[in-house]
NUVEX-14309 format. One record per atom (N, C-alpha, C): atom name; x, y, z negated; residue in three letters; residue number from 1. Coordinates in steps of 0.001 Angstrom, whole numbers, plus 524288, in hexadecimal, padded with zeros to 5 digits. Layout:
// NUVEX-14309
atom->CA	px->X	py->Y	pz->Z	res->ala	n->NUM
...
This chain:
// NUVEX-14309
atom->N	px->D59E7	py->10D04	pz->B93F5	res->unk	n->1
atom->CA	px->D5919	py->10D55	pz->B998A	res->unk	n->1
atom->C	px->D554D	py->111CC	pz->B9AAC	res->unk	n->1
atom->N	px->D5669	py->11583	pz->B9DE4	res->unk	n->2
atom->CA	px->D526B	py->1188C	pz->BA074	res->unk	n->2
atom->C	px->D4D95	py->11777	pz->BA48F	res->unk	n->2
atom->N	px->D4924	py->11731	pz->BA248	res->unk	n->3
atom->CA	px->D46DB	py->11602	pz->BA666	res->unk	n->3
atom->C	px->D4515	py->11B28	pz->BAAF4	res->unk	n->3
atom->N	px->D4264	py->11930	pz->BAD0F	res->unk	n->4
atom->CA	px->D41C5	py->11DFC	pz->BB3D6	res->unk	n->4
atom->C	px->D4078	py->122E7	pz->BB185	res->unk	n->4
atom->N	px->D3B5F	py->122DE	pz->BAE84	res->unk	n->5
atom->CA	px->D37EF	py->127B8	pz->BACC3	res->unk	n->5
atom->C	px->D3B6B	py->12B1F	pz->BA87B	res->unk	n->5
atom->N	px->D4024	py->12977	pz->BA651	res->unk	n->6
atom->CA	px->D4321	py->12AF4	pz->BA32A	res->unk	n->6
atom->C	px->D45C2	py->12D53	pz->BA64F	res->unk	n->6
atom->N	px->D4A55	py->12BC6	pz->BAA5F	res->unk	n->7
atom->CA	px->D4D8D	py->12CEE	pz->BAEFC	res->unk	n->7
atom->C	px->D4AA1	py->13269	pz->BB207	res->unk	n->7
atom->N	px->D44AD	py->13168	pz->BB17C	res->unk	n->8
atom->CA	px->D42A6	py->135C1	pz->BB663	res->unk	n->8
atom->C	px->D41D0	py->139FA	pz->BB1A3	res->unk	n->8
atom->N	px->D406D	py->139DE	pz->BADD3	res->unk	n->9
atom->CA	px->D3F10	py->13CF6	pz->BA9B6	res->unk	n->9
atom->C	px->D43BC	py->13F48	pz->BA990	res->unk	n->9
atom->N	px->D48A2	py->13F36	pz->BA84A	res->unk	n->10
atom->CA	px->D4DC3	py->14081	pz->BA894	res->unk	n->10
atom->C	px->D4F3F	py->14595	pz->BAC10	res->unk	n->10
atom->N	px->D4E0C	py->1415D	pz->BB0D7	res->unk	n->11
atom->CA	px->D4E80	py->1446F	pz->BB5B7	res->unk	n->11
atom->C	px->D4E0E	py->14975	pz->BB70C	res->unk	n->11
atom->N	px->D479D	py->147E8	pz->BB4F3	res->unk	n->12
atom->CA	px->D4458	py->14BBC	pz->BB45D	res->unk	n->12
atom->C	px->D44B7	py->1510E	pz->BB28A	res->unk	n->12
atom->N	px->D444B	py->14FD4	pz->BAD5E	res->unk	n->13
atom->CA	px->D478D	py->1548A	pz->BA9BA	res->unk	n->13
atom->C	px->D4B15	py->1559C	pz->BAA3B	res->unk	n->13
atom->N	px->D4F7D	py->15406	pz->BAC7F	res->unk	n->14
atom->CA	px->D5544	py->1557D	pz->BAFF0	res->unk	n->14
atom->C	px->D5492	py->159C2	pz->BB213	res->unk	n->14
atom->N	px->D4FC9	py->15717	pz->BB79A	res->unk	n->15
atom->CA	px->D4D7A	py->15B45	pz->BB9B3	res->unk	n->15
atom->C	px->D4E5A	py->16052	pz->BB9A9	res->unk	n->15
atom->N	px->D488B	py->160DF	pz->BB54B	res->unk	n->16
atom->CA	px->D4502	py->164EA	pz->BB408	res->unk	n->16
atom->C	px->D4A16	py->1671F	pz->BB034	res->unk	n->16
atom->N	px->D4E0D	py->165F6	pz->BAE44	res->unk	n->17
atom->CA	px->D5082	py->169C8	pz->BAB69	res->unk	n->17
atom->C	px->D545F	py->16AB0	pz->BAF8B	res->unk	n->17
atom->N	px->D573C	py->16958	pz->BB3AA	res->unk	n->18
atom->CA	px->D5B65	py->16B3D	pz->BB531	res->unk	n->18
atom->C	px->D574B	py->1716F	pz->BB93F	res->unk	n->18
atom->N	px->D5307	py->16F63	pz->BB9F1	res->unk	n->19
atom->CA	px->D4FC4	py->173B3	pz->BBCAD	res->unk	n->19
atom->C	px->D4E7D	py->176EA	pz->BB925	res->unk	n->19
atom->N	px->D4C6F	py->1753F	pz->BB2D4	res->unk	n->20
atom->CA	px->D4CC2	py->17BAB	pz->BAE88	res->unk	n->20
atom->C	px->D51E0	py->17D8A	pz->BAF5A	res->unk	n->20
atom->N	px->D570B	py->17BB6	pz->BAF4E	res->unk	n->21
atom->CA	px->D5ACE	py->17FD1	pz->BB09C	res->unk	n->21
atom->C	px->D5DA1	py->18350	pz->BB3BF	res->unk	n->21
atom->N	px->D5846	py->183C6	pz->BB89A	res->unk	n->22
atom->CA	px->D590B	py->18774	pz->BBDAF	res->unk	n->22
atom->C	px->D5705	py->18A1C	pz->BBD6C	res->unk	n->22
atom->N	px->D534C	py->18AB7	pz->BB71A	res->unk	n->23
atom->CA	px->D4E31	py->1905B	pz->BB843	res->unk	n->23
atom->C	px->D50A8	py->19315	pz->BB368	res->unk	n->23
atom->N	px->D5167	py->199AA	pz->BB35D	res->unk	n->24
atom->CA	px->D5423	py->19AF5	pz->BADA6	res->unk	n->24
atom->C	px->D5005	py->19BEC	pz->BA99D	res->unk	n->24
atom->N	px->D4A0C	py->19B5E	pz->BAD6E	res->unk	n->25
atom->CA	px->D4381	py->19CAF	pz->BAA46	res->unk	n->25
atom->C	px->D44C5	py->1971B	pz->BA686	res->unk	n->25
atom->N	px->D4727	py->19406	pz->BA6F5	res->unk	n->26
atom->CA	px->D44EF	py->18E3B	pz->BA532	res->unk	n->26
atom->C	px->D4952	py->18D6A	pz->B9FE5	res->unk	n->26
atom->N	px->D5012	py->18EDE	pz->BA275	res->unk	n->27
atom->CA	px->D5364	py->18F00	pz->B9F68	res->unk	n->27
atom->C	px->D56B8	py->1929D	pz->BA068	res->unk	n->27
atom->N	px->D55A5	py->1967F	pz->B9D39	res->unk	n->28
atom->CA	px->D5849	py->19BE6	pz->B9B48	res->unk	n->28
atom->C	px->D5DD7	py->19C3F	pz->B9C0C	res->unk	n->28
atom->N	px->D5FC3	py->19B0B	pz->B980E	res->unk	n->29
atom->CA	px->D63D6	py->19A8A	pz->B96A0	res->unk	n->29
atom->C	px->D69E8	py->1971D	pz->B99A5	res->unk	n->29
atom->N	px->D6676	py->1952C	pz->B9CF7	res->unk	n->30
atom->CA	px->D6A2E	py->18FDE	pz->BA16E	res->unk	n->30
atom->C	px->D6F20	py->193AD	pz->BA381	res->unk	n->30
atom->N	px->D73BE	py->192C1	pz->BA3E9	res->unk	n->31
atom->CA	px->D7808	py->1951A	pz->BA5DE	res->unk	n->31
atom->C	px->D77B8	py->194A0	pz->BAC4C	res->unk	n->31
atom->N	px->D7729	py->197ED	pz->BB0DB	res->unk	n->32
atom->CA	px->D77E3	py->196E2	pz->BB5FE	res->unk	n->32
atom->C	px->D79D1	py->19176	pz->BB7E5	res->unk	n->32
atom->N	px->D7F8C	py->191B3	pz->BB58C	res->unk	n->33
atom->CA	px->D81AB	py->18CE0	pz->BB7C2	res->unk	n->33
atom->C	px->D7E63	py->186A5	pz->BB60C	res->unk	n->33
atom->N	px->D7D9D	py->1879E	pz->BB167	res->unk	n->34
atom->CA	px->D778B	py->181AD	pz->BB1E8	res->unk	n->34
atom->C	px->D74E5	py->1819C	pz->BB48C	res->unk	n->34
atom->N	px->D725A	py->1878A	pz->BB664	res->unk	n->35
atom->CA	px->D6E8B	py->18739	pz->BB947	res->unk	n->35
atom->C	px->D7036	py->183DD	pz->BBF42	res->unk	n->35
atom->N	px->D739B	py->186CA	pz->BBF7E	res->unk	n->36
atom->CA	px->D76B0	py->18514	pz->BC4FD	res->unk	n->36
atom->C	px->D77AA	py->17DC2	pz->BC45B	res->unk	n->36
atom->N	px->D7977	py->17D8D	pz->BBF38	res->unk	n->37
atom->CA	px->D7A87	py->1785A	pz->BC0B3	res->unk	n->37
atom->C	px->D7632	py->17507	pz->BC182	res->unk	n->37
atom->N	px->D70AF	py->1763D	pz->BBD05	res->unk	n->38
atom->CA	px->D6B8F	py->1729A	pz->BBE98	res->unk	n->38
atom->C	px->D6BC8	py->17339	pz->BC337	res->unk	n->38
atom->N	px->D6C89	py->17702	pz->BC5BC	res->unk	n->39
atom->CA	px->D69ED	py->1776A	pz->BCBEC	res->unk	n->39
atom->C	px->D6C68	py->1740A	pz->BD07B	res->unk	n->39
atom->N	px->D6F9E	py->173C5	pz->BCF2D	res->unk	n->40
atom->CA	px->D74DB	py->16FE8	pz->BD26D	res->unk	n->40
atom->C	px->D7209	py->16A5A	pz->BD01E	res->unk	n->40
atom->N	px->D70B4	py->168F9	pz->BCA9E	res->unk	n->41
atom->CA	px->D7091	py->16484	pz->BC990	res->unk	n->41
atom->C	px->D6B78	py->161D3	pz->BCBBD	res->unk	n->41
atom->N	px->D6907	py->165CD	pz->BCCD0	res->unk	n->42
atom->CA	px->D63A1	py->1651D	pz->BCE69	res->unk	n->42
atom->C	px->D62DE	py->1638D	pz->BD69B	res->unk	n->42
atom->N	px->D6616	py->165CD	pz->BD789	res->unk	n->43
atom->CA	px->D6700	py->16685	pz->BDD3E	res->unk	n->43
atom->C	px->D666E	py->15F6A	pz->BDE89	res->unk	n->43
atom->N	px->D6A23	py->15CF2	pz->BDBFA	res->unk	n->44
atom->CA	px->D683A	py->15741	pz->BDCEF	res->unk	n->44
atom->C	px->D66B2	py->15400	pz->BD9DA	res->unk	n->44
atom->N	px->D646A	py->155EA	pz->BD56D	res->unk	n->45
atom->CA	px->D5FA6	py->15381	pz->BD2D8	res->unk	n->45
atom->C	px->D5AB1	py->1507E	pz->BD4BC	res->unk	n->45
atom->N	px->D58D9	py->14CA3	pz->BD344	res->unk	n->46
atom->CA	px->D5382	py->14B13	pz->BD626	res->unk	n->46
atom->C	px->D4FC0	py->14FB7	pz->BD62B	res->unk	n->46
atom->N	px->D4B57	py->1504B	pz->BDA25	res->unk	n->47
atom->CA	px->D4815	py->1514D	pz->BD8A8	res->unk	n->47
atom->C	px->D4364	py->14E58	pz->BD59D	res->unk	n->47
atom->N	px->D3F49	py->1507D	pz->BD4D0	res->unk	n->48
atom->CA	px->D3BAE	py->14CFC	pz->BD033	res->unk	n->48
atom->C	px->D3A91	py->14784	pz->BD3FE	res->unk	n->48
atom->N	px->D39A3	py->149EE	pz->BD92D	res->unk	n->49
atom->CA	px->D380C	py->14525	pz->BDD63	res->unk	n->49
atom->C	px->D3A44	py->1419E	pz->BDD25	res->unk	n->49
atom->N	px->D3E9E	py->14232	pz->BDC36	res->unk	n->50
atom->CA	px->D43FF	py->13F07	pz->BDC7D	res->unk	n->50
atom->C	px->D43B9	py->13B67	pz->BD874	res->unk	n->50
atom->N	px->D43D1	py->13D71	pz->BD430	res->unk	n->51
atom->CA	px->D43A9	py->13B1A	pz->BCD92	res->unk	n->51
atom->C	px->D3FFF	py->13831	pz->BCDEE	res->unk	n->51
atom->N	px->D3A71	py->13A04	pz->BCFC1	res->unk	n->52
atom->CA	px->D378F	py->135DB	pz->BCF90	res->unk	n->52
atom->C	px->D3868	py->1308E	pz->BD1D7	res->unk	n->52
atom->N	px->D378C	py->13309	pz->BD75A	res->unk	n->53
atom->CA	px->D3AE2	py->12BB3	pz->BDB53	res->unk	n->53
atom->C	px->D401D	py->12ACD	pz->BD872	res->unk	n->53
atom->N	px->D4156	py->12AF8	pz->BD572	res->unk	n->54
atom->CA	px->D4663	py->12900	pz->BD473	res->unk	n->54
atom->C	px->D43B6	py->124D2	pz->BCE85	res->unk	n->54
atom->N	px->D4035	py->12617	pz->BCB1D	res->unk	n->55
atom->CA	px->D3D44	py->12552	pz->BC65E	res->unk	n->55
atom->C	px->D39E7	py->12194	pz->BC7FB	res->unk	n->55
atom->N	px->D37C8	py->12075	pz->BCB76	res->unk	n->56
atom->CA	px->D343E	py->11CF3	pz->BD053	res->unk	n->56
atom->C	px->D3816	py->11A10	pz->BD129	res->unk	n->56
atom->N	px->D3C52	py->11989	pz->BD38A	res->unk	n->57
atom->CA	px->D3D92	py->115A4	pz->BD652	res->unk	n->57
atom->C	px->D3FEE	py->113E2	pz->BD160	res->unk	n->57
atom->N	px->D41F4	py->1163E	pz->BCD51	res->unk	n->58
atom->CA	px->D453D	py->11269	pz->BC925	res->unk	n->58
atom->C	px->D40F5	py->10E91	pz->BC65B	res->unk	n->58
atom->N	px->D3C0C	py->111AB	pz->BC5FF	res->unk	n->59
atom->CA	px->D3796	py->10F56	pz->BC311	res->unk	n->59
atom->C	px->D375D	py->109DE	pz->BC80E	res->unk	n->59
atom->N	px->D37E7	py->10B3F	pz->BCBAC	res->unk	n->60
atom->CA	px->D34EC	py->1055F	pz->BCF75	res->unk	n->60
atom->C	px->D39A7	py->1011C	pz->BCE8B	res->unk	n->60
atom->N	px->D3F71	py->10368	pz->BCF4C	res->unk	n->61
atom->CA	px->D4448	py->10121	pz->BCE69	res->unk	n->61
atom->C	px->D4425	py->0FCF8	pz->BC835	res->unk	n->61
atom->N	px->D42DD	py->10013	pz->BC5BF	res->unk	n->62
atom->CA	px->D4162	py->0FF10	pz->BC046	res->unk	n->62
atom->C	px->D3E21	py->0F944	pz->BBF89	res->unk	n->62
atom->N	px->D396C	py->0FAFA	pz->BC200	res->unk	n->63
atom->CA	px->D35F7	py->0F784	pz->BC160	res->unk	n->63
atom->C	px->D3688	py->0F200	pz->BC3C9	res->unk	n->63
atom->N	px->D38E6	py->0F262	pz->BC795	res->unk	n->64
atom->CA	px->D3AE1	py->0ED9D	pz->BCB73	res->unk	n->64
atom->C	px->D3F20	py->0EB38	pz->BC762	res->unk	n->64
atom->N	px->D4244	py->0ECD6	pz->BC4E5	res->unk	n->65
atom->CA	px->D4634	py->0EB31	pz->BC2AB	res->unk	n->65
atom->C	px->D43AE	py->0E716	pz->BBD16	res->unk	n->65
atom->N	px->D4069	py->0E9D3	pz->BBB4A	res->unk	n->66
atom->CA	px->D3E1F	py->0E7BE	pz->BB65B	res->unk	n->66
atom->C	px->D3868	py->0E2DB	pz->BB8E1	res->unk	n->66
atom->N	px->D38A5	py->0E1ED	pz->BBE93	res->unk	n->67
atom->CA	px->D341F	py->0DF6F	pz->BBEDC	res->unk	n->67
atom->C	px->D380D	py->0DB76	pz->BC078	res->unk	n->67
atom->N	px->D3CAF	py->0DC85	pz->BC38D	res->unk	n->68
atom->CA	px->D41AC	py->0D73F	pz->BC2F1	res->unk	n->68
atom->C	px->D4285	py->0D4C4	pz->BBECD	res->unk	n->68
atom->N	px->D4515	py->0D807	pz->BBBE0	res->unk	n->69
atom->CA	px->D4519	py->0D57F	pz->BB48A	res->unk	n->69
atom->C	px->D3F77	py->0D2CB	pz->BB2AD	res->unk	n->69
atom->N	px->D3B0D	py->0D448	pz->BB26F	res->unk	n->70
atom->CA	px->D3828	py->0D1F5	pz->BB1CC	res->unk	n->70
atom->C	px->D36E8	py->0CB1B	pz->BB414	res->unk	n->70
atom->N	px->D3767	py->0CC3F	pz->BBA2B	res->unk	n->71
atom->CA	px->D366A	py->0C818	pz->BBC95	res->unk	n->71
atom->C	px->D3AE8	py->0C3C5	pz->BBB4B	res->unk	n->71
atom->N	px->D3F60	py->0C6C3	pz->BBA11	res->unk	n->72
atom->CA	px->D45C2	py->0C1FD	pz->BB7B3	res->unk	n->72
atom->C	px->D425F	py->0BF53	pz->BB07D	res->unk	n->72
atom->N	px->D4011	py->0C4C8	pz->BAF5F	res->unk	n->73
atom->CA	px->D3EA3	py->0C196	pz->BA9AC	res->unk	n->73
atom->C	px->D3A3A	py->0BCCA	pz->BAA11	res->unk	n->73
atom->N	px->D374E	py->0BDE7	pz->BAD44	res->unk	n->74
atom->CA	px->D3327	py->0BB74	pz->BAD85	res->unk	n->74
atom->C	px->D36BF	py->0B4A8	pz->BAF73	res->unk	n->74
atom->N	px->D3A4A	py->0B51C	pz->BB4E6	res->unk	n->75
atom->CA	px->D3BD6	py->0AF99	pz->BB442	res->unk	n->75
atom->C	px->D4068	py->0ADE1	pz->BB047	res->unk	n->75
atom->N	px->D4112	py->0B025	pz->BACC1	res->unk	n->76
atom->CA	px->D43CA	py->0ADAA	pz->BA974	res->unk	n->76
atom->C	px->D4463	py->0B228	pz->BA5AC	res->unk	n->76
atom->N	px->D4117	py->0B012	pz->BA16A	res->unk	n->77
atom->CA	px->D40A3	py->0B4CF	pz->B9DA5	res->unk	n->77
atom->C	px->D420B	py->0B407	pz->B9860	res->unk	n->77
atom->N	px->D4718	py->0B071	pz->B97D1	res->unk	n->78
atom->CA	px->D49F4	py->0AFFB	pz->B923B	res->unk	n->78
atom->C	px->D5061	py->0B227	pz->B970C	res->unk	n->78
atom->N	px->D502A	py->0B4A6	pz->B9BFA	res->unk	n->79
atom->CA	px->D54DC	py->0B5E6	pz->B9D68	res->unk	n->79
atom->C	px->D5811	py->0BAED	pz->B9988	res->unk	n->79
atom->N	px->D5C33	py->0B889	pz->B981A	res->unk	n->80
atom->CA	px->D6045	py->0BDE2	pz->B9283	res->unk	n->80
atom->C	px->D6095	py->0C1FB	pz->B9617	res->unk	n->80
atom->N	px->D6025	py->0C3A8	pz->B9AF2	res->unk	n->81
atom->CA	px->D6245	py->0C749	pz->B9CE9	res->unk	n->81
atom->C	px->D5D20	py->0CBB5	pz->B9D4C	res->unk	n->81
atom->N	px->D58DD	py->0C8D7	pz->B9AD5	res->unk	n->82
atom->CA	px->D5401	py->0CD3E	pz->B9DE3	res->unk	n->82
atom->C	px->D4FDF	py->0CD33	pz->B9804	res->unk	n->82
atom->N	px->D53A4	py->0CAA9	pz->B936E	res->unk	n->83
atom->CA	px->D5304	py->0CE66	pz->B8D69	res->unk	n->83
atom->C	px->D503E	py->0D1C4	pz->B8E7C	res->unk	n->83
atom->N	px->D4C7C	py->0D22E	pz->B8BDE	res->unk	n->84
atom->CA	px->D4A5D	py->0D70E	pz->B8A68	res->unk	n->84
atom->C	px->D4725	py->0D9A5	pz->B8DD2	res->unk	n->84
atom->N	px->D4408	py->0D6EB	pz->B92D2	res->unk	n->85
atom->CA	px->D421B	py->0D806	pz->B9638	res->unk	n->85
atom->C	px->D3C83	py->0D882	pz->B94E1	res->unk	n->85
């Protein structure tokens, strides 16, 4: 399973590399048409702002979910379905 900080880390570096392949100082060698395509791919990409509220709300999403499971283990905590909790 991926958790949030993994997902935004991803993102992240998605990012920052589809943006190294719009500068030719950064990557030399890149053929135009990549360039062109990061740039298109980037056009509706998150921004970082974005990634973040998106890493936030999964983390709060997250947490609500595992304080449900918790509260199911707590009233009945030999339940087979919540193994391994």
């Amino acid at each position: 399973m991926t958790i949030p900080k993994e997902r935004y880390n991803s993102l992240m570096a998605t990012r920052r590399f589809l943006v190294s392949l719009l500068y030719p100082e950064l990557t030399p060698k890149v053929p135009k048409k990549i360039r062109m395509e990061a740039r298109a791919r980037l056009k509706h990409f998150p921004c970082n702002i974005e990634i973040r509220d998106m890493e936030q709300r999964e983390c709060f999403s997250l947490g609500q979910q595992y304080r449900s499971l918790y509260r199911d283990y707590e009233k009945n905590p030999l339940n087979p379905e919540l193994e391994g909790f």
